[in-house]
C-alpha positions in Angstrom: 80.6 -5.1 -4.5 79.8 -2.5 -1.5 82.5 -2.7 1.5 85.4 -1.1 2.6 88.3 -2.5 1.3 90.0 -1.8 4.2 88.6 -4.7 5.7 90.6 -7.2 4.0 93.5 -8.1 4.4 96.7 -8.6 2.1 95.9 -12.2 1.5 98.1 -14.4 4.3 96.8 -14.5 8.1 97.8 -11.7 10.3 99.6 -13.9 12.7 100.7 -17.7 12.1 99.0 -18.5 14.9 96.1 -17.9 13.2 95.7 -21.1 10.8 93.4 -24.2 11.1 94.0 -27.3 8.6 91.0 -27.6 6.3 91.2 -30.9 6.6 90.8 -30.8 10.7 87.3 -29.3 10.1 84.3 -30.9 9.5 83.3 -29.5 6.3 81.5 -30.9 3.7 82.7 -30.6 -0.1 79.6 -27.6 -0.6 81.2 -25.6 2.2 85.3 -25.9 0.8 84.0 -24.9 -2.5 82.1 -21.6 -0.7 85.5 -21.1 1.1 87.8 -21.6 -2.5 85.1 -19.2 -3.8 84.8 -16.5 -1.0 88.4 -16.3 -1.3 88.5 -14.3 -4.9 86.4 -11.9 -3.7 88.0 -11.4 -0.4 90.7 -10.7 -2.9 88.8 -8.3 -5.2 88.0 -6.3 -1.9 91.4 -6.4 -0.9 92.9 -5.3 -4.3 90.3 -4.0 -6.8 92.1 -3.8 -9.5 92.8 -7.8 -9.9 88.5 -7.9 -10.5 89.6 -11.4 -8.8 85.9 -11.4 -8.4 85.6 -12.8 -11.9 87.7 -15.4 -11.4 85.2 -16.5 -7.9 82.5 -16.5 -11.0 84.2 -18.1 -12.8 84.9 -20.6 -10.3 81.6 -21.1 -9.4 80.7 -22.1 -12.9 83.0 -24.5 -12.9 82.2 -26.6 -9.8 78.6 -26.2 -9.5 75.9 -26.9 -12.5 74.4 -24.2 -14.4 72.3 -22.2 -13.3 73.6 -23.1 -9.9 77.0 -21.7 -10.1 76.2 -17.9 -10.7 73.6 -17.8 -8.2 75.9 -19.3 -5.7 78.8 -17.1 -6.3 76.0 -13.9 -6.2 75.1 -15.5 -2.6 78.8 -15.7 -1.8 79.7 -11.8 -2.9 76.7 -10.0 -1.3 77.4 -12.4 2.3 80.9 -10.5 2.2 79.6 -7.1 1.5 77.1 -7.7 4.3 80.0 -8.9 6.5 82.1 -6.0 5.7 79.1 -3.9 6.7 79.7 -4.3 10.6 83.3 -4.8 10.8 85.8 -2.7 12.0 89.0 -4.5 11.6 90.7 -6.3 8.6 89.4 -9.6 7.9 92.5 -12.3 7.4 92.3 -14.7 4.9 94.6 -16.9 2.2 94.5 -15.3 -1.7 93.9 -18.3 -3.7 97.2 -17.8 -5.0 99.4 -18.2 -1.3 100.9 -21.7 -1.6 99.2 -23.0 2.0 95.4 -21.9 0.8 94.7 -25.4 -0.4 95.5 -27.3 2.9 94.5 -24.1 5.5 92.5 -21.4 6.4 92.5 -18.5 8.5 90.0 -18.9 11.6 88.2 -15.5 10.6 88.1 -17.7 7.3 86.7 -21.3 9.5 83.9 -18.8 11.8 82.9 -17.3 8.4 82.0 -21.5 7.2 81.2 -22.2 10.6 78.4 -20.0 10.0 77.3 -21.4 7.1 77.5 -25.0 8.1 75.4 -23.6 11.3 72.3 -22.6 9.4 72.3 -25.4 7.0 72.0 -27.7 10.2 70.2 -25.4 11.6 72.0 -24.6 14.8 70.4 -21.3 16.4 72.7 -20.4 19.0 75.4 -21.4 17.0 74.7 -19.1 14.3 74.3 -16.1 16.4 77.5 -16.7 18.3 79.9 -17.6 14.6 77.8 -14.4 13.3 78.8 -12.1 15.9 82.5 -13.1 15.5 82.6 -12.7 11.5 80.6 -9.5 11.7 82.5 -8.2 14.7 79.1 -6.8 16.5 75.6 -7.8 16.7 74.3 -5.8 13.7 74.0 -10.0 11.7 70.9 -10.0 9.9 71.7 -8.8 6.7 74.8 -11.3 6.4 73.0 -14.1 8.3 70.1 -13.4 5.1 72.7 -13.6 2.7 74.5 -16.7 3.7 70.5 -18.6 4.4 70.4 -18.0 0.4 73.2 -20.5 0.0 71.4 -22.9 2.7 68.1 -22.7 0.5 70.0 -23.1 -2.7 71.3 -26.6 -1.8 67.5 -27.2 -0.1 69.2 -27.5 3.5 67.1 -24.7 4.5 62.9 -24.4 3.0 61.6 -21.1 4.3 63.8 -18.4 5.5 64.8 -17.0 8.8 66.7 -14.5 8.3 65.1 -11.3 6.8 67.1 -8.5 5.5 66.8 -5.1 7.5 
C-alpha cells in the first residue's frame, strides 16, 4: 500500500473531543463494515509490521460473499492510499483492537464514510465538501475514483464519475 505512514495515527483519536457514537450516524450496515474494514489498514499504515492489512482481507471475506469481499477490501486499501496522497497531517482513527472502536469513531473516521455514503446517494456538493476534509486539499479525484468503486460494487452507482488523474 503506497502512503506515508506518517499520516496515521497511533490508533485512538488525537483529542477526546474528537468521537462521534456510531450508532448516532446514519449509516447503513455496508458503510460500518467499510469503516470495521478501513480500520486494519489504517493500522497497517500506521504500524507495518502488524501486515494488519491481512486481517482487513480477511475481514472482508468474512462479511461479504465471495468474490465480493476481496474486491471490496482492494477498493477500501487503494481509497486510503489515495487519501494519504493529499494529506499533510495524521489521520485519527480507532485500531480495531481499542476497546471503544465498536460503539465510536473518530470524525476524520465519520467524513471519510460520510464520503462514501455521499456518492452512493449521489450527493455532489456533499461529496466535494466530505472529500476536501478527508484529503485535506482539493487534489480528490483519485480518492473520490477509488471510493465510486465501492458505490458501483453494491450497484448504488452505474457509470462512473470520478476518473482517476
Amino acid at each position: 500500500m503506497a502512503g506515508n505512514p506518517q499520516n496515521h495515527h497511533t490508533g485512538q483519536p488525537y483529542v477526546p473531543d474528537d468521537i462521534v457514537f456510531i450508532e448516532d450516524m446514519r449509516f447503513d450496515n455496508f458503510e460500518v463494515s467499510v469503516l470495521r474494514i478501513a480500520r486494519h489498514f489504517f493500522e497497517s499504515l500506521d504500524q507495518p509490521k502488524s501486515q494488519a492489512w491481512k486481517s482487513g482481507f480477511l475481514q472482508a471475506e468474512h462479511i461479504f460473499p465471495v468474490p465480493f469481499g476481496a474486491s471490496i477490501a482492494h477498493a477500501i486499501s487503494i481509497a486510503i492510499d489515495m487519501m494519504c496522497l493529499g494529506r499533510v497531517r495524521g489521520f485519527s482513527y480507532f485500531a480495531t483492537s481499542h476497546p471503544k472502536a465498536c460503539l465510536t469513531m473518530t470524525n476524520e473516521e465519520k467524513y471519510f464514510l460520510m464520503t462514501l455514503q455521499s456518492i452512493r446517494l449521489q450527493r455532489k456538493s456533499a461529496i466535494s465538501s466530505y472529500a476536501v476534509m478527508v484529503c485535506e486539499g482539493p487534489n480528490v479525484s483519485d480518492f473520490l475514483a477509488a471510493l465510486e468503486r465501492l458505490a458501483i460494487i453494491t450497484g448504488d452507482v452505474q457509470s462512473p464519475a470520478y476518473a482517476p488523474v
